[in-house]
C-alpha positions in Angstrom: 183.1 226.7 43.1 183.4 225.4 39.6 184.6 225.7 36.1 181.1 226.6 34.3 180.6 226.6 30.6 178.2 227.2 28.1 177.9 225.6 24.3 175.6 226.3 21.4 174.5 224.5 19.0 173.6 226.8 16.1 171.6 225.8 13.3 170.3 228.9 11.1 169.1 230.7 13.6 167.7 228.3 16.6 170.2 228.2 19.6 170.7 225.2 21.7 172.4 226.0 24.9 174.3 223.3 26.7 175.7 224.2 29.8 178.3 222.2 32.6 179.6 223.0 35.9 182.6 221.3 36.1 184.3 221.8 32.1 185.3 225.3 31.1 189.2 224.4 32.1 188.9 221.3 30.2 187.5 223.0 26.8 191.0 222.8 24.7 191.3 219.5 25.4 187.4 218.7 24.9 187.4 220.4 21.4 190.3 218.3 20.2 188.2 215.2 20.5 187.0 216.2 17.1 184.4 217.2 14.6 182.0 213.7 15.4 182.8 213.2 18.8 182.8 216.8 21.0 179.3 217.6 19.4 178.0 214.2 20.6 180.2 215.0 24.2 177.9 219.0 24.3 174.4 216.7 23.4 175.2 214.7 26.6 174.9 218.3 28.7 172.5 220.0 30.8 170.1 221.8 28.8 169.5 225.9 29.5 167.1 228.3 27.8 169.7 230.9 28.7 173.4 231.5 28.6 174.8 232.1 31.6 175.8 235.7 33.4 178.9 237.1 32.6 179.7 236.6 36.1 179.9 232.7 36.5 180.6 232.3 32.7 184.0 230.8 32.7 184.4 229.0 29.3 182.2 229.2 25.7 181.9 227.6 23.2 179.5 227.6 19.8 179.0 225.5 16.7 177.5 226.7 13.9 176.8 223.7 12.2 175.7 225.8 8.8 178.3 227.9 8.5 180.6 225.1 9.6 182.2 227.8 12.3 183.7 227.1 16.0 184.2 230.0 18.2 185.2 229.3 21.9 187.1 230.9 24.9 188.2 230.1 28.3 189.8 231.4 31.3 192.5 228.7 31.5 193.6 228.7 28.2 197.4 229.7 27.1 197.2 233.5 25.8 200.9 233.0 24.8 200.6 233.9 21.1 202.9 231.3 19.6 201.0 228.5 21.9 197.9 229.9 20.9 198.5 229.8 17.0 199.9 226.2 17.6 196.9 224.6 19.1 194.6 226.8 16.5 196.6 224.8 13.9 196.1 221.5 15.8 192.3 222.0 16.2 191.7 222.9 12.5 193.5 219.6 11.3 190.7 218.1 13.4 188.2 219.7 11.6 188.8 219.9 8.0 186.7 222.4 6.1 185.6 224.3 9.1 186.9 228.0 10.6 187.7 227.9 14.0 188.3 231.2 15.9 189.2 232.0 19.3 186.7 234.5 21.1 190.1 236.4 22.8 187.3 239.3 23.6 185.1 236.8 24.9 181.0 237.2 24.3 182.0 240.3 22.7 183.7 238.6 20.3 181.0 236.0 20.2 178.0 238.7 20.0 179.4 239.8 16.8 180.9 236.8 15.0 177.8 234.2 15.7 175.0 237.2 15.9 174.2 236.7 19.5 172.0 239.1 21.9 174.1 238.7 25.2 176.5 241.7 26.4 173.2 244.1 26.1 170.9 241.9 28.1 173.8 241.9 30.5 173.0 243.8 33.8 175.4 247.2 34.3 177.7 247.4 37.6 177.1 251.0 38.5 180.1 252.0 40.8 179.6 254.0 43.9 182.2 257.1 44.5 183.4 256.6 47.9 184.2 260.0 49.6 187.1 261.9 48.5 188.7 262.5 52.4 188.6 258.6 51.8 190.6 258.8 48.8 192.8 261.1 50.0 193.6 259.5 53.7 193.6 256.1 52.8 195.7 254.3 55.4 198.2 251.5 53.8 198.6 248.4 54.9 202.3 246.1 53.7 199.7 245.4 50.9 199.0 248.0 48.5 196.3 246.8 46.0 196.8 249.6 43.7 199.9 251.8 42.4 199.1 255.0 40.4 202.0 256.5 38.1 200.8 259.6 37.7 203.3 261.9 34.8 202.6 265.1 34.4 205.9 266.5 31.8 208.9 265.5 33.7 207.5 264.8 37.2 206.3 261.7 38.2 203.9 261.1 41.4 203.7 257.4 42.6 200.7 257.0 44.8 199.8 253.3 46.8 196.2 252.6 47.8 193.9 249.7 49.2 190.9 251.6 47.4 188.9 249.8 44.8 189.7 250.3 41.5 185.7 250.5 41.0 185.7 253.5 43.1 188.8 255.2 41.4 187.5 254.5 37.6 183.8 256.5 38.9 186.1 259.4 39.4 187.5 259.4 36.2 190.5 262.4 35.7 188.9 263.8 38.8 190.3 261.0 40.9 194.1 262.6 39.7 193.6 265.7 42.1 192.5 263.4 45.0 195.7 261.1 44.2 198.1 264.0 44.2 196.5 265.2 47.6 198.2 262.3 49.1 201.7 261.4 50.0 203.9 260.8 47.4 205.7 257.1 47.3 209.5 257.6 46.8 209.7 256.8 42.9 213.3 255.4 43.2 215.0 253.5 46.2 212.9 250.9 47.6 209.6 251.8 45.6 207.8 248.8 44.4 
């Protein structure tokens, strides 16, 4: 377990990557200590020559120190839109003359805003198509993990499953034919 985060220092274009196990749910709070104090905090952590995988990655945050620009996200952090734009608010009052921006797409966001080379170095689950009499005689459990609501015009098909929603999504449309091949979950009653 953990909370693991990665900041970088950015200055031109040299990268220094802090990283620290135990702070990504802490990062709104550590970046209100300020414009002198949280870069001084970031100095005080591990040093890595990489960022971390996507995987483990559970809270950024960079500093361009040129550009005077603060990007950051985290897993724990309120994605309630007035909340959100409140503590924005808060934080730039802290730093004075600097653009903050939240990263709400995460190292996508931060790839493009800060020119970083991360999703592409970034390893590619490729999902494995289970076999389609699997798909189709899936027993249930009292636990469905995943409801389809399949409309075609004015019918509707409800399908349950306990598949994986990485072995659906390699289907693609094809895993609609296999859905409808199943029994149909009453769409009214005691449906979920």
């Amino acid at each position: 377990m953990g909370s693991r985060a990665n900041y970088v220092i950015k200055n031109g274009d040299q990268l220094t990557i802090h990283y620290h196990h135990w702070r990504a749910t802490s990062i709104a709070s550590d970046l209100y200590l300020g414009e002198k104090t949280f870069p001084q905090y970031v100095s005080e952590c591990t040093i890595h020559d990489e960022l971390m995988d996507p995987v483990w990655m559970e809270g950024f945050v960079i500093l361009d120190m040129e550009e005077k620009r603060l990007g950051f996200w985290a897993c724990d952090l309120e994605y309630e839109t007035s909340i959100l734009r409140y503590y924005l608010s808060a934080l730039e009052m802290k730093r004075p003359g600097w653009q903050i921006i939240y990263l709400a797409h995460e190292m996508y966001d931060a790839e493009l805003l800060f020119g970083l080379d991360y999703v592409s170095q970034q390893t590619v689950t490729k999902f494995e198509c289970i076999d389609p009499a699997d798909v189709i005689e899936d027993p249930l459990d009292d636990y469905p993990s995943v409801l389809f609501l399949i409309r075609q015009n004015d019918k509707l098909f409800v399908a349950e499953t306990n598949i994986t929603l990485e072995s659906i999504i390699c289907y693609g449309k094809g895993i609609i034919t296999l859905l409808e091949a199943r029994h149909s979950t009453p769409a009214e009653g005691d449906a979920r």
